[in-house]
MDAnalysis code that builds the backbone (N, CA, C; Angstrom):
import MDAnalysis as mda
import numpy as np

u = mda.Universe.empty(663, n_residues=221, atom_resindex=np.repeat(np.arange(221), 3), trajectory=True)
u.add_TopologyAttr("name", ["N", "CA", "C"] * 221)
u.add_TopologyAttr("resid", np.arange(1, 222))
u.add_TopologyAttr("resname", ["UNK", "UNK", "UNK", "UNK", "UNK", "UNK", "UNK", "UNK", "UNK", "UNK", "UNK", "UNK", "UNK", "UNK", "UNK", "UNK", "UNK", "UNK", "UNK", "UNK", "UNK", "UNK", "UNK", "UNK", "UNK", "UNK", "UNK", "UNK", "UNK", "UNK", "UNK", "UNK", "UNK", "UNK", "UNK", "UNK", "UNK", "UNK", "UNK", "UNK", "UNK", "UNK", "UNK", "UNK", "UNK", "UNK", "UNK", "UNK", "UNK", "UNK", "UNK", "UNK", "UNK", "UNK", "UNK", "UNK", "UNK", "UNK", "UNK", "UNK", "UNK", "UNK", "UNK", "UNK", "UNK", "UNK", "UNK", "UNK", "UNK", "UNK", "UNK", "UNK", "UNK", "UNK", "UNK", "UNK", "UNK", "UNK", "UNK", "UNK", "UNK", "UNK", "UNK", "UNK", "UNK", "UNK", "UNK", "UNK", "UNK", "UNK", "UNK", "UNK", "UNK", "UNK", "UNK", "UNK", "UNK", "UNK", "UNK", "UNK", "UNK", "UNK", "UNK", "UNK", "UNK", "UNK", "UNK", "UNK", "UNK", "UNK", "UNK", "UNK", "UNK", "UNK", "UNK", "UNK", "UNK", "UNK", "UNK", "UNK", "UNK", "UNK", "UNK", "UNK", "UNK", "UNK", "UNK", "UNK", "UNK", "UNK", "UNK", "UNK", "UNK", "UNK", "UNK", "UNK", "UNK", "UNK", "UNK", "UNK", "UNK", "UNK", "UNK", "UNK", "UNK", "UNK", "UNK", "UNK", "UNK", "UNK", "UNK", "UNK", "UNK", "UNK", "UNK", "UNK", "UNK", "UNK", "UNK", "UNK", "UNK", "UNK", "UNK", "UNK", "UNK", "UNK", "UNK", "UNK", "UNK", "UNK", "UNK", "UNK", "UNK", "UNK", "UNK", "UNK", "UNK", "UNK", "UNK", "UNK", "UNK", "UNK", "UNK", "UNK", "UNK", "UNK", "UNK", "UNK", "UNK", "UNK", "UNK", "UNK", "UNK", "UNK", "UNK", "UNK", "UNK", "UNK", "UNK", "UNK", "UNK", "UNK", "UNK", "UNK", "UNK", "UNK", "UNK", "UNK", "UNK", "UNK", "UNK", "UNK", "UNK", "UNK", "UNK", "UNK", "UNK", "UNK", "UNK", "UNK", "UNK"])
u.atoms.positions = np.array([
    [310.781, 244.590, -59.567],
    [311.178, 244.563, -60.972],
    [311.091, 245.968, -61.562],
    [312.123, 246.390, -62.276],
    [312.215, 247.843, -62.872],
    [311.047, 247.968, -64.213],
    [310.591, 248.721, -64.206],
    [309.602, 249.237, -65.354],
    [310.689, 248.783, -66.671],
    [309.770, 248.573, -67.552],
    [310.631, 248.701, -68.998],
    [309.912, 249.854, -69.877],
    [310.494, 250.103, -70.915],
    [309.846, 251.294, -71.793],
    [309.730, 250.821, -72.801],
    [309.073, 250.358, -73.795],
    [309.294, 249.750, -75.015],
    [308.610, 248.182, -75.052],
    [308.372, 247.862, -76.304],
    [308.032, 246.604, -75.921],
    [308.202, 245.718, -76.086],
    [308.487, 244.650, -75.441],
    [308.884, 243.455, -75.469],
    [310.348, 243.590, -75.237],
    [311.009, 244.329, -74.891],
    [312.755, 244.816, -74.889],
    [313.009, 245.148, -73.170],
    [314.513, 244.466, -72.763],
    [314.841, 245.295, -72.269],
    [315.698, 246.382, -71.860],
    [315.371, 247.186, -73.091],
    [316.260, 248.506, -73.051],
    [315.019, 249.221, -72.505],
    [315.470, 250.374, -71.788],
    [314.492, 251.613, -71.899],
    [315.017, 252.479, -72.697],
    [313.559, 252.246, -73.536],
    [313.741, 253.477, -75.063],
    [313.656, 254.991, -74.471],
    [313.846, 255.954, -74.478],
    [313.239, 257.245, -74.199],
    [313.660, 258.208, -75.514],
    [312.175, 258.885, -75.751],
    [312.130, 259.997, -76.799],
    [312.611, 261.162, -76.667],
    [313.625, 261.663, -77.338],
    [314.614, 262.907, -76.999],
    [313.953, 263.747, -77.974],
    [313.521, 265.126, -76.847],
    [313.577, 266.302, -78.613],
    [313.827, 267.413, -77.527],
    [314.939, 268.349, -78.457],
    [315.935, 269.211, -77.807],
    [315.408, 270.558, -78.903],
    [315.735, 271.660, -78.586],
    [315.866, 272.662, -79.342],
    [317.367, 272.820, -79.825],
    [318.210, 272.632, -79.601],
    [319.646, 272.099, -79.835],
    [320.096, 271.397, -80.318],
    [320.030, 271.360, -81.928],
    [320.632, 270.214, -82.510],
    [321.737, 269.574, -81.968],
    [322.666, 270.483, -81.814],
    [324.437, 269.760, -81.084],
    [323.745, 269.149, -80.055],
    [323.075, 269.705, -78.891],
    [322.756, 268.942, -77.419],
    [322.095, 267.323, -78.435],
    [321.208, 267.592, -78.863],
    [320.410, 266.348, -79.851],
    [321.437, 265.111, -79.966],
    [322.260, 266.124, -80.891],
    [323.228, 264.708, -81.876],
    [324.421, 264.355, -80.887],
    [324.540, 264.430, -79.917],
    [325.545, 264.883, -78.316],
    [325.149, 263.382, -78.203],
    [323.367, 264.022, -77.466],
    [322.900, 262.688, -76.836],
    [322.879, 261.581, -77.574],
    [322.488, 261.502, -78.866],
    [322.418, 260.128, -79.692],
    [324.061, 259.283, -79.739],
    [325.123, 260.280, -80.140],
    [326.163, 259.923, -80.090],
    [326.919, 258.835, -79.104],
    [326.223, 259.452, -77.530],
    [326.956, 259.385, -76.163],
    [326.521, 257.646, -76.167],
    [324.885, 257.765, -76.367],
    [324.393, 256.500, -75.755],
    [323.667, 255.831, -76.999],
    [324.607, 255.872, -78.381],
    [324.179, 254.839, -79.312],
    [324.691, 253.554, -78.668],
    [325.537, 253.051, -78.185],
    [326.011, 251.702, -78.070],
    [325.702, 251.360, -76.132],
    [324.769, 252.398, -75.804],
    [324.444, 252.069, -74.314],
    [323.834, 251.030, -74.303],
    [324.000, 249.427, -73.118],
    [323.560, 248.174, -72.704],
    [322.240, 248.792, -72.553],
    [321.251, 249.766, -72.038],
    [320.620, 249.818, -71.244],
    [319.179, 250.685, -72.067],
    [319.893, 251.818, -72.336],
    [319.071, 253.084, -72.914],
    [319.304, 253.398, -74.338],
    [318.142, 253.636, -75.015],
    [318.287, 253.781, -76.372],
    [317.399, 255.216, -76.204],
    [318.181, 255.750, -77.271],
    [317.432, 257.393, -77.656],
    [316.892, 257.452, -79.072],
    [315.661, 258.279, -78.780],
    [315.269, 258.270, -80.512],
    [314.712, 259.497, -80.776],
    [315.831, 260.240, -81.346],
    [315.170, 261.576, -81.267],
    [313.762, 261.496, -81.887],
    [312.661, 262.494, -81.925],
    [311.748, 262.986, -81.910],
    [311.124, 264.766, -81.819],
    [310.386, 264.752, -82.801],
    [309.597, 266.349, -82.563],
    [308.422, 265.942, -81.376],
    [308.574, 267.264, -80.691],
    [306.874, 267.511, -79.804],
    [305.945, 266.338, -80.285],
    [305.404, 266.833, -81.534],
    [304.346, 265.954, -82.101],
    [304.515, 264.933, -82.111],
    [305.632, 263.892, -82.471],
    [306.256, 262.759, -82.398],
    [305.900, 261.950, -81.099],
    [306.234, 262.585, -80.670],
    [306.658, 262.247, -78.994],
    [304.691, 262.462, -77.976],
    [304.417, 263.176, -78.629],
    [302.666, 262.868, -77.940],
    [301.901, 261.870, -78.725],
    [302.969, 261.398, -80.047],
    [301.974, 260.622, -81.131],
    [302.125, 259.109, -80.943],
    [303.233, 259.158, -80.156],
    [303.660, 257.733, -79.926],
    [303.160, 257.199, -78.350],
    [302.059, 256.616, -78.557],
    [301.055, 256.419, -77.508],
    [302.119, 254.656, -76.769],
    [303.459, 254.298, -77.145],
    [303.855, 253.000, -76.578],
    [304.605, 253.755, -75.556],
    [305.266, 254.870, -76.148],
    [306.763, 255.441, -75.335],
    [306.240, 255.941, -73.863],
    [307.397, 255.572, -72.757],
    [306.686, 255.634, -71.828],
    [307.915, 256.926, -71.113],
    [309.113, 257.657, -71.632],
    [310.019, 257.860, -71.058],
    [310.218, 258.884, -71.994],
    [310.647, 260.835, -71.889],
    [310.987, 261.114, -72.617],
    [311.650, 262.140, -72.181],
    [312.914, 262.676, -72.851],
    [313.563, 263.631, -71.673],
    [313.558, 265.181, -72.981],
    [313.316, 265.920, -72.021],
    [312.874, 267.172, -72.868],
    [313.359, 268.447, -73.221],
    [314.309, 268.955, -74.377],
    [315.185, 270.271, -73.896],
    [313.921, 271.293, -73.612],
    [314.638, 272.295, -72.876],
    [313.813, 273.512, -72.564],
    [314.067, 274.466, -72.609],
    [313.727, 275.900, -72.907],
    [314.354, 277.041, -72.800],
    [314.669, 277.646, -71.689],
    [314.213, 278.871, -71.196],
    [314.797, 279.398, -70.147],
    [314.149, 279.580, -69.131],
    [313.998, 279.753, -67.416],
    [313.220, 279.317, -66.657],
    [311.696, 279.882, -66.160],
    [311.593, 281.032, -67.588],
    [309.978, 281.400, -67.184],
    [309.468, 280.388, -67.698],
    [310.056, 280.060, -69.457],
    [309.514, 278.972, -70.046],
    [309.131, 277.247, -69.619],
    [309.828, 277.083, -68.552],
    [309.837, 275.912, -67.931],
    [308.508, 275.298, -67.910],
    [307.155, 275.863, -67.460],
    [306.536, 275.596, -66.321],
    [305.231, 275.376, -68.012],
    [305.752, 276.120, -69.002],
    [304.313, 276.413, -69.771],
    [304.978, 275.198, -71.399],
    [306.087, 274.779, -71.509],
    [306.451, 273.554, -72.348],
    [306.331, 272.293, -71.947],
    [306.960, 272.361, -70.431],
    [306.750, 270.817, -70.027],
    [304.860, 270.737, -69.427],
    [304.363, 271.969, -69.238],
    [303.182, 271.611, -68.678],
    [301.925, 271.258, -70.123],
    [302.463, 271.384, -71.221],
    [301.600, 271.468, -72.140],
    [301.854, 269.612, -72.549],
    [302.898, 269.602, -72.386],
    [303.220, 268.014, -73.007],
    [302.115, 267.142, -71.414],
    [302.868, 267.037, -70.925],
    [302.271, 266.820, -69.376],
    [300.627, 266.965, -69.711],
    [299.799, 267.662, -69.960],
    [298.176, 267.642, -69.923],
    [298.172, 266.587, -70.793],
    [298.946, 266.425, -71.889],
    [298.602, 265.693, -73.226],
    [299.223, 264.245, -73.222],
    [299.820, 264.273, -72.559],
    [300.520, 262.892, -71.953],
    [301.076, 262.828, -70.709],
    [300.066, 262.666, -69.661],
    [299.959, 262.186, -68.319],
    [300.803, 261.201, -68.025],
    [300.646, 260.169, -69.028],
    [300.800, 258.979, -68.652],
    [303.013, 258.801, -68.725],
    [303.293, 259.496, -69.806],
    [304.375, 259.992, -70.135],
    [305.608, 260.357, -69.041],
    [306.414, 260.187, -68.497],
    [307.452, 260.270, -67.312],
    [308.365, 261.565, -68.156],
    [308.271, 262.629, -67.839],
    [309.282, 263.522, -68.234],
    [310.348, 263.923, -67.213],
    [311.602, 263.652, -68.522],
    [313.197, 264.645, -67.238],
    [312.812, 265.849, -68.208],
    [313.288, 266.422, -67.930],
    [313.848, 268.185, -68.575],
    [315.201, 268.440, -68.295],
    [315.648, 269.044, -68.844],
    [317.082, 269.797, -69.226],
    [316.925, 270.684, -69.700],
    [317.640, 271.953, -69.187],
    [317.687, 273.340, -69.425],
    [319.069, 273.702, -69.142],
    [318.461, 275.151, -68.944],
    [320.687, 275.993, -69.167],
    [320.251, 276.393, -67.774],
    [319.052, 276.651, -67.397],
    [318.514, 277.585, -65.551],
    [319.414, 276.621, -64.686],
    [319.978, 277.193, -63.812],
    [320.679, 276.151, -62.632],
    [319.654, 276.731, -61.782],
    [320.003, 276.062, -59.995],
    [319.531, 276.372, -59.134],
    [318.314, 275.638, -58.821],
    [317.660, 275.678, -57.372],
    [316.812, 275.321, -57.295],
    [315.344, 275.409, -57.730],
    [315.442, 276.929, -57.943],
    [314.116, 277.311, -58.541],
    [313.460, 276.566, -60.175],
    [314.205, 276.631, -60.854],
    [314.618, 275.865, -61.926],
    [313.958, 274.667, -61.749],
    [314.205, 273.611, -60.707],
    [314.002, 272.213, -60.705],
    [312.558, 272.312, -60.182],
    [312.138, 273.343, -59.404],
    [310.848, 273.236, -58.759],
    [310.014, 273.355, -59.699],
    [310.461, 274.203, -60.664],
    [309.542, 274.529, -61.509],
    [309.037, 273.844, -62.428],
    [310.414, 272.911, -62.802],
    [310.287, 271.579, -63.595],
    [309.098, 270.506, -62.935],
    [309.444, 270.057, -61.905],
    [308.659, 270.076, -60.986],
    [306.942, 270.298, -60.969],
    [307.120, 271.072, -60.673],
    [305.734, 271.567, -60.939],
    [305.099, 271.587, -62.055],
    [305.874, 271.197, -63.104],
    [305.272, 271.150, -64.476],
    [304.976, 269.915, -64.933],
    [305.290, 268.856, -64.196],
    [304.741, 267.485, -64.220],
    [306.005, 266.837, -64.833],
    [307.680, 267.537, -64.516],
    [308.522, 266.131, -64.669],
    [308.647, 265.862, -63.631],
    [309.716, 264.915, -63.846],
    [309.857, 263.991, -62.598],
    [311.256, 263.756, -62.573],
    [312.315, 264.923, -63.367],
    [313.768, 264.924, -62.925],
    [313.939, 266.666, -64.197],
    [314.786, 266.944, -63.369],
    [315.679, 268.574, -63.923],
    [317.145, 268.501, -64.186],
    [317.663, 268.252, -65.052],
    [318.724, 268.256, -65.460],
    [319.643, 269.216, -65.894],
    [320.767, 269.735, -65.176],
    [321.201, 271.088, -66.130],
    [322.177, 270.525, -67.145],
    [322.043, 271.429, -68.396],
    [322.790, 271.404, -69.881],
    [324.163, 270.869, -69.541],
    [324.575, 270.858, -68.633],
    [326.301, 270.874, -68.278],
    [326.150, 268.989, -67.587],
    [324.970, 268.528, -67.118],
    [325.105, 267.139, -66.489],
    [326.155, 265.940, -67.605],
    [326.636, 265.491, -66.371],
    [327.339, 264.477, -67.541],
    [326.525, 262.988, -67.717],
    [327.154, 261.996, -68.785],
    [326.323, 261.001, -69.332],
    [325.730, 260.078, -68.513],
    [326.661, 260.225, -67.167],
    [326.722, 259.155, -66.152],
    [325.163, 259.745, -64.970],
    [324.952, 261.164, -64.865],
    [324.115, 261.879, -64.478],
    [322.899, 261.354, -64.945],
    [322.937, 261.396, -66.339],
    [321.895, 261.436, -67.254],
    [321.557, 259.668, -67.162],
    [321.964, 259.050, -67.031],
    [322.132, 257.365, -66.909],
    [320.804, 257.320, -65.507],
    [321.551, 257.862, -64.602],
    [321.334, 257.701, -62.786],
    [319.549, 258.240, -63.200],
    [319.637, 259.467, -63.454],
    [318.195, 260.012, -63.888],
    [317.029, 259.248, -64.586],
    [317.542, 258.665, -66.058],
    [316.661, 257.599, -66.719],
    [316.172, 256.611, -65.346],
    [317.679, 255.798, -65.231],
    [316.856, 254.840, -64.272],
    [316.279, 254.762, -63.184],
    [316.207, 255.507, -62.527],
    [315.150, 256.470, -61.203],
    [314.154, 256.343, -61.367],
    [314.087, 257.431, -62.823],
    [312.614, 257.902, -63.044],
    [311.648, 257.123, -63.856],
    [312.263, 255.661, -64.411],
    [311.629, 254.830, -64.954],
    [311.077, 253.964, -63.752],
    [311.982, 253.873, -62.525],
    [311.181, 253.203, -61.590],
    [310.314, 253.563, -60.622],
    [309.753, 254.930, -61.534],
    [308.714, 255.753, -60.339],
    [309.374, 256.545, -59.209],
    [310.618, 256.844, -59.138],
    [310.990, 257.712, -58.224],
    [310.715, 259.232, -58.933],
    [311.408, 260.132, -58.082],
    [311.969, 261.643, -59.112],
    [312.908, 261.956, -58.459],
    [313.683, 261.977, -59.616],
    [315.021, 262.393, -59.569],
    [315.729, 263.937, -59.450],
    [315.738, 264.337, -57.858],
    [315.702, 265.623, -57.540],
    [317.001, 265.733, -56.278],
    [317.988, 266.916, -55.328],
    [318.418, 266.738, -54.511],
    [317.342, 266.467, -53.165],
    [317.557, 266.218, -52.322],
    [316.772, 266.006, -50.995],
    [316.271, 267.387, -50.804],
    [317.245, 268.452, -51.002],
    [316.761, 269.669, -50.123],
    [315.706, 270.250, -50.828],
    [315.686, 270.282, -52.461],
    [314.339, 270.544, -53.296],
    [313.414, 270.040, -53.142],
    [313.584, 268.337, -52.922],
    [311.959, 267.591, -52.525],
    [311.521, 268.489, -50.890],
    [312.809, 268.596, -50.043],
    [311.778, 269.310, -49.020],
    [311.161, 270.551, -48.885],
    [312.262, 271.438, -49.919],
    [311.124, 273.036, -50.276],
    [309.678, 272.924, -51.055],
    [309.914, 271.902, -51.703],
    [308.416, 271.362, -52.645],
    [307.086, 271.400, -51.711],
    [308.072, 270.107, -50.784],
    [306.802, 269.676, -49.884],
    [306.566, 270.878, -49.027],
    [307.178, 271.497, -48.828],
    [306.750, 272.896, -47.694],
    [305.981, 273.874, -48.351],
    [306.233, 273.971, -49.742],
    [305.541, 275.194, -50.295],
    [304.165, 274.491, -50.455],
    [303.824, 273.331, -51.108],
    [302.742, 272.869, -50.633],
    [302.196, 271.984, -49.338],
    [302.620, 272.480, -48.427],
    [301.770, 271.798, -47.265],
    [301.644, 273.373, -46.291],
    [302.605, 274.445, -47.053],
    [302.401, 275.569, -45.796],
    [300.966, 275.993, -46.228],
    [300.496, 276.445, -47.280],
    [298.852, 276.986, -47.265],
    [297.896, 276.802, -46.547],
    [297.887, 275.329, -46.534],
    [296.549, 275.577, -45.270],
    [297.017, 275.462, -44.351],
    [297.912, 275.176, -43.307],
    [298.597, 275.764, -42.378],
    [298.599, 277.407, -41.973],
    [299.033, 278.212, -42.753],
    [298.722, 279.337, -42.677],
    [297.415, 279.645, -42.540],
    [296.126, 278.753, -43.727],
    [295.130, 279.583, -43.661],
    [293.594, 279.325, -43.160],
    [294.557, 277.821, -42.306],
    [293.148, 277.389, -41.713],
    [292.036, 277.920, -40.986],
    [293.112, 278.890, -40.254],
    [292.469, 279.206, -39.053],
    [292.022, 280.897, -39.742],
    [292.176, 281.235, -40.355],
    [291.402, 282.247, -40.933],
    [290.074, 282.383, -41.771],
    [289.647, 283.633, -42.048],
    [288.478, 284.060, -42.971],
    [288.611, 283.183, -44.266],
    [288.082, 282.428, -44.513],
    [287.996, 282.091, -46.222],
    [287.659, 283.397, -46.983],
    [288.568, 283.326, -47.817],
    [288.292, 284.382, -48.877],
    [287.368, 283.992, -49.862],
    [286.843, 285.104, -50.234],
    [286.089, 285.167, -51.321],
    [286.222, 284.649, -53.002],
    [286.192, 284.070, -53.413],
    [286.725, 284.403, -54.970],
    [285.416, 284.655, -56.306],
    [285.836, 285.526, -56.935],
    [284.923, 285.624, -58.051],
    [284.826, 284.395, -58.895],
    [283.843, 284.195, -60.094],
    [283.875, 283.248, -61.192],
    [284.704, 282.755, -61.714],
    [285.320, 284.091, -62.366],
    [286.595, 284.390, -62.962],
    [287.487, 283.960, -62.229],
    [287.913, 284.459, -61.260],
    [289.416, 283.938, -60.584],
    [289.094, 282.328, -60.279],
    [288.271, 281.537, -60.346],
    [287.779, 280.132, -59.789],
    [287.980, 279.729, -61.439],
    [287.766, 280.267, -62.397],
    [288.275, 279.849, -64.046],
    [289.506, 279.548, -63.759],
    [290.014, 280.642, -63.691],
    [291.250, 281.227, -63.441],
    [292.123, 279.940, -62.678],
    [291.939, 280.266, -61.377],
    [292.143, 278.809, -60.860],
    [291.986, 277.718, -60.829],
    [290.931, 276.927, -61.947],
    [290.490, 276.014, -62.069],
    [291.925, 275.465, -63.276],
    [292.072, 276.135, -64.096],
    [293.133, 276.224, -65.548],
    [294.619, 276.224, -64.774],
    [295.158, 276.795, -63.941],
    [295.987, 276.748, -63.015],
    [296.248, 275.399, -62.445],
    [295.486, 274.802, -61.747],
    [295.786, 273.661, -61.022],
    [295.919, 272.674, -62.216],
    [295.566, 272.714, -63.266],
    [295.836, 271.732, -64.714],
    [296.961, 271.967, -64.986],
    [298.117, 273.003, -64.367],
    [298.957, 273.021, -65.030],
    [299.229, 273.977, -66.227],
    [298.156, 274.743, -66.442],
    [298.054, 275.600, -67.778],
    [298.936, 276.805, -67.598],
    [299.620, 277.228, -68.784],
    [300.053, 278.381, -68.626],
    [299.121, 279.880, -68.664],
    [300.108, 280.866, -68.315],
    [298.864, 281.990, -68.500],
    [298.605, 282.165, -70.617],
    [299.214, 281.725, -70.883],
    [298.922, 282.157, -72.379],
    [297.991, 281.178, -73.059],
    [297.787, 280.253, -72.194],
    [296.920, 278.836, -72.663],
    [295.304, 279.575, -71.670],
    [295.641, 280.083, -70.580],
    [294.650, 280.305, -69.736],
    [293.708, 281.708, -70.853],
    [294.559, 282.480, -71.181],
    [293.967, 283.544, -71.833],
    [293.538, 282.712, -72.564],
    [293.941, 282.083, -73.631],
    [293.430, 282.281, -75.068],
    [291.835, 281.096, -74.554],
    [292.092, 280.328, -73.841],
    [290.553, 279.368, -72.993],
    [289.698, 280.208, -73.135],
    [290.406, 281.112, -72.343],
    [289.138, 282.302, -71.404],
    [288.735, 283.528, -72.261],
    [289.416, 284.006, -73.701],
    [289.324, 285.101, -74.397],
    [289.506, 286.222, -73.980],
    [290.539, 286.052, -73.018],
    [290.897, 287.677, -72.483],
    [292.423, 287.790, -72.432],
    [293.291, 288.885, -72.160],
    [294.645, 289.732, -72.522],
    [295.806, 288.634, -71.635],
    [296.848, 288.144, -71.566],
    [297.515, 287.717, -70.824],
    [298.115, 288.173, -69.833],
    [297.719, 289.836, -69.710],
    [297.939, 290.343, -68.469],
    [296.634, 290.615, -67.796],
    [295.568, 290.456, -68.323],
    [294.505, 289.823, -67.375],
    [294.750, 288.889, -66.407],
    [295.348, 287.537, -67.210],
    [295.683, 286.134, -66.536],
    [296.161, 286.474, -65.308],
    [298.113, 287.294, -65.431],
    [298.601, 287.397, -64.438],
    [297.623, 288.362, -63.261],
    [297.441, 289.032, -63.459],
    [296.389, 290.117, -63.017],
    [296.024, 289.423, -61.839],
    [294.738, 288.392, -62.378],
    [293.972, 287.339, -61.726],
    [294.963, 286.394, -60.755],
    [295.852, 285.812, -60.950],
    [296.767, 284.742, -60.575],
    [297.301, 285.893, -59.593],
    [298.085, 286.946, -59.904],
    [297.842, 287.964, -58.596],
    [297.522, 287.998, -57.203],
    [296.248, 288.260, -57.742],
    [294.986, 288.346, -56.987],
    [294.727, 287.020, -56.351],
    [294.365, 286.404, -57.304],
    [294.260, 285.156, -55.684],
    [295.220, 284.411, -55.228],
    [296.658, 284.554, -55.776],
    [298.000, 284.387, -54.278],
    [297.211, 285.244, -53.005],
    [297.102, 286.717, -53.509],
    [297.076, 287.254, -52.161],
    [295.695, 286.958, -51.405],
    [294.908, 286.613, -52.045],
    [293.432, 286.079, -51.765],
    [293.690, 285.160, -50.361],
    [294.805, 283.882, -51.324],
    [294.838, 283.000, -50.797],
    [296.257, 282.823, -49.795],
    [296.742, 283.921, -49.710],
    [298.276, 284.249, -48.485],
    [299.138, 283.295, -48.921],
    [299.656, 282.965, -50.156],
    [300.653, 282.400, -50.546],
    [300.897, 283.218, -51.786],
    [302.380, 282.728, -51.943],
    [303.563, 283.862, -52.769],
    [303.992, 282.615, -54.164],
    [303.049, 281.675, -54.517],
    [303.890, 281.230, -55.583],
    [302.621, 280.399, -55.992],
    [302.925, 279.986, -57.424],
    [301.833, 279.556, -58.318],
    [301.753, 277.938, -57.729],
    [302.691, 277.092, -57.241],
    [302.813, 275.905, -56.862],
    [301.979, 275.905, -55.225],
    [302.210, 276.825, -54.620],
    [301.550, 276.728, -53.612],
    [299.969, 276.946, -53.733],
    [300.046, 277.936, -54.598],
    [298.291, 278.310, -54.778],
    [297.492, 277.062, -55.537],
    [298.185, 276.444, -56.151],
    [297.147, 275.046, -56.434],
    [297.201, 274.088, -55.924],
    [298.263, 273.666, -54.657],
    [297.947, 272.868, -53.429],
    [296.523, 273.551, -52.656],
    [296.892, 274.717, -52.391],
    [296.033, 275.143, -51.969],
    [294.141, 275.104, -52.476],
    [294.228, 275.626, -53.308],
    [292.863, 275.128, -53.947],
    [292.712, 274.235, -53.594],
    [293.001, 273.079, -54.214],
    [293.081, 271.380, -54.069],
    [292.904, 270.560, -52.314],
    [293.500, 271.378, -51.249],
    [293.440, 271.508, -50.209],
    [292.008, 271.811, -49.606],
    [291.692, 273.395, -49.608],
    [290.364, 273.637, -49.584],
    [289.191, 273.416, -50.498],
    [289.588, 272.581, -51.412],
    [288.312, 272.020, -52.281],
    [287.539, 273.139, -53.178],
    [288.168, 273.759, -53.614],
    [288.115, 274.970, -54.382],
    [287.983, 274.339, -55.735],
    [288.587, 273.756, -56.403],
    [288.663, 272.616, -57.641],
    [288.499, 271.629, -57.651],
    [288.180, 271.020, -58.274],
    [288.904, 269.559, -58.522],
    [290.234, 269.304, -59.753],
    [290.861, 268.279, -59.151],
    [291.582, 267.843, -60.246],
    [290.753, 267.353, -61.282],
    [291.291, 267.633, -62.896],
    [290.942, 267.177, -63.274],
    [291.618, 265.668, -64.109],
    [290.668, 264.907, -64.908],
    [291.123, 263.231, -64.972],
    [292.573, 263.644, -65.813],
    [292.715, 265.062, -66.663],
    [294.233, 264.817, -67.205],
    [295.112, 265.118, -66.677],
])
């Protein structure tokens, strides 16, 4: 049986909030009279305030921004199923989405029928991604300890174990500074430093990694 969103209904409701008014009033337009899916736009705040909604698809800016909008909603609503939509094509783009705790990447240009296929996926617990991205995902996190089993454990300071602890939550570096009370090129600095600590080249791999060697724990959000 497919998840429903909403209650007592079966439409799946999902909460839209775009930085794009036109993209906004696009989507309400497309799928006011949809059998299936109802949209209701919403602000940020809206959309973490409404503790029923279980589905919400998210505009985004551009692909540094990816990882530090959807990851802030994501700490604050776990429970929450996010797509994203952005203007970034490519794969990197989706990983990043990805990694930020949605569970589908949509580019600005997808059509309604796209956007249809996506809702209902990701309401039934899949993620809605191509094959070849779910398998760079899984490689970037399963190569770390592969690479680094058989070596020296590195060292890490306090700090970089902060550092990394705020990381594997998902935090951005500007959320990590202002935690920690230090410069945001401290952050990167640190995040740096223990890629190469830890012989991986990307922020997604380095918190498999932790998580792997028991360096952190997850935490419950």
């Amino acid at each position: 049986m497919k998840e429903r969103s909403g209650c007592g209904s079966d439409r799946l409701r999902v909460g839209l909030t775009d930085p794009e008014p036109i993209r906004l009033e696009g989507f309400l337009t497309l799928f006011q009279n949809h059998s299936r899916i109802e949209f209701a736009a919403m602000s940020r705040a809206e959309l973490l305030a409404e503790r029923d909604l279980r589905l919400a698809l998210v505009g985004i800016g551009q692909n540094e921004q990816i990882r530090e909008q959807l990851s802030a909603i994501h700490a604050l609503r776990p429970d929450l199923k996010l797509l994203a939509m952005g203007s970034e094509d490519g794969d990197e783009a989706i990983l990043a989405a990805l990694a930020a705790g949605a569970k589908a990447y949509l580019h600005a240009s997808a059509t309604a029928q796209q956007v249809e296929q996506a809702i209902e996926i990701v309401s039934e617990g899949s993620v809605w991604a191509p094959r070849r991205v779910l398998s760079i995902f899984l490689d970037r996190v399963t190569r770390p300890a592969q690479r680094t089993s058989a070596a020296t454990a590195p060292v890490f300071t306090a700090r970089e174990l902060q550092v990394l602890a705020m990381l594997v939550r998902a935090k951005s570096n500007r959320e990590i500074a202002a935690a920690l009370g230090i410069e945001e090129r401290t952050v990167k600095a640190h995040v740096a430093k223990l890629m190469r600590k830890a012989g991986v080249d990307n922020r997604i791999a380095l918190s498999a990694h932790a998580i792997a060697h028991s360096l952190v724990r997850r935490s419950p959000d």
